[in-house]
C-alpha positions in Angstrom: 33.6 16.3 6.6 33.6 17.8 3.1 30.5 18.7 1.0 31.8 16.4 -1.1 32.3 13.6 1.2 28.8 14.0 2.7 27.1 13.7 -0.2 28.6 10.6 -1.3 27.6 9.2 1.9 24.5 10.2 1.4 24.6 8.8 -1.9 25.5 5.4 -0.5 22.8 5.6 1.7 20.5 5.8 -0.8 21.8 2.9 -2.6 21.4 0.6 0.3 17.8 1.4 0.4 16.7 -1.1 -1.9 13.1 -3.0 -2.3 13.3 -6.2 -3.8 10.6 -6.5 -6.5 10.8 -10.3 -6.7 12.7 -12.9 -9.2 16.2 -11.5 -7.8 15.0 -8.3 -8.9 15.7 -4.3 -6.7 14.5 -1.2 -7.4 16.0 1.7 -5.3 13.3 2.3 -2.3 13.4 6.3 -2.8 13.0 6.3 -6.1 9.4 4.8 -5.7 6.5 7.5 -5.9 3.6 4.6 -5.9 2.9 1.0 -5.8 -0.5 0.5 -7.6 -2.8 -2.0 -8.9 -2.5 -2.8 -12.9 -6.1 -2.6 -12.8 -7.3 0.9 -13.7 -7.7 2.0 -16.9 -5.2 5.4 -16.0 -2.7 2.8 -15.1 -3.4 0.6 -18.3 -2.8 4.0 -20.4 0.6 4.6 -17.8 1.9 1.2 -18.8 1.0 1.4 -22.7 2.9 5.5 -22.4 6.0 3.8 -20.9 6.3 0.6 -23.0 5.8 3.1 -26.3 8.5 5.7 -24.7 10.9 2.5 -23.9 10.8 3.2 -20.0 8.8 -0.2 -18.8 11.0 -2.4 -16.9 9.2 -6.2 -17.0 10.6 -8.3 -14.0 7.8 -10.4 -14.0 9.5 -13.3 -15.6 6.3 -14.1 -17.3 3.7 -14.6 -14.8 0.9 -12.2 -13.7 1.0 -8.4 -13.6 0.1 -7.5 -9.7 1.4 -4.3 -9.2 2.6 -1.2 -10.8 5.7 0.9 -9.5 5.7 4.1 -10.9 9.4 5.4 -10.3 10.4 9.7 -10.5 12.9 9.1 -13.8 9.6 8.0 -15.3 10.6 4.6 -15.5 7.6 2.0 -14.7 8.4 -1.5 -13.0 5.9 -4.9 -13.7 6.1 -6.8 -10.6 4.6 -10.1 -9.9 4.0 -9.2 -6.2 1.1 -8.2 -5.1 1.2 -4.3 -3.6 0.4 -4.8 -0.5 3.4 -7.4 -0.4 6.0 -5.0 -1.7 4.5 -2.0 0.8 5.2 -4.5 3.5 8.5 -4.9 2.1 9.4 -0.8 2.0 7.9 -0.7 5.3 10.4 -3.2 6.7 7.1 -4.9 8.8 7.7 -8.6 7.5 5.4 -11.4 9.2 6.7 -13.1 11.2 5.9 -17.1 11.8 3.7 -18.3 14.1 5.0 -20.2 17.0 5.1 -23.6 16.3 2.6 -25.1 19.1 4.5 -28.8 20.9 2.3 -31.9 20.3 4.4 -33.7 22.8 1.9 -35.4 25.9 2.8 -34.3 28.9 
C-alpha cells in the first residue's frame, strides 16, 4: 500500500470510532481527552471559556448537564449522560440483562 492509501484507512478508522453522547448525538471516540463531572468550579470556568470562545457544543436537548467532554480541538460537549455511562460506552463493556428467571411450576 501507498502512504497515501494507509493513511486514509487510518483515517477511516478513526471515523468509525464513534461514542454516542445521547439524543442521536456522536462525538469521535479519539478525540476525547476526558469525561468529567460539570460540578467543579475549574470545569464551571472550562464551560463559561468555551461558550464565550464559541466552542461549546449543547446536545443536551434541554435536560440536565451530567457530564463534561473535553475534546483536543478545544471544543467542549454538554451531555445528558451521566460519565460513568458514556465511559462504559468508550469502553465497549455494555450491561448486559439479567436472565429472565421461568415462573412456570414444574
Amino acid at each position: 500500500m501507498r502512504e497515501d492509501e494507509i493513511l486514509m484507512n487510518e483515517r477511516d478508522r478513526d471515523m468509525r470510532e464513534i461514542l454516542n453522547v445521547g439524543h442521536g448525538n456522536a462525538v469521535v471516540a479519539n478525540r476525547i481527552i476526558a469525561i468529567v463531572s460539570p460540578r467543579s468550579a475549574p470545569i464551571k470556568r472550562l464551560r463559561k471559556e468555551a461558550k464565550q470562545m464559541g466552542k461549546i457544543i449543547d446536545v443536551t436537548e434541554g435536560r440536565q448537564t451530567r457530564s463534561v467532554l473535553i475534546l483536543d480541538t478545544g471544543h467542549v460537549v454538554l451531555s445528558a449522560l451521566m460519565p460513568a455511562t458514556l465511559v462504559a460506552r468508550l469502553l465497549g463493556k455494555r450491561r448486559k440483562p439479567k436472565a429472565v428467571q421461568s415462573t412456570e411450576a414444574a
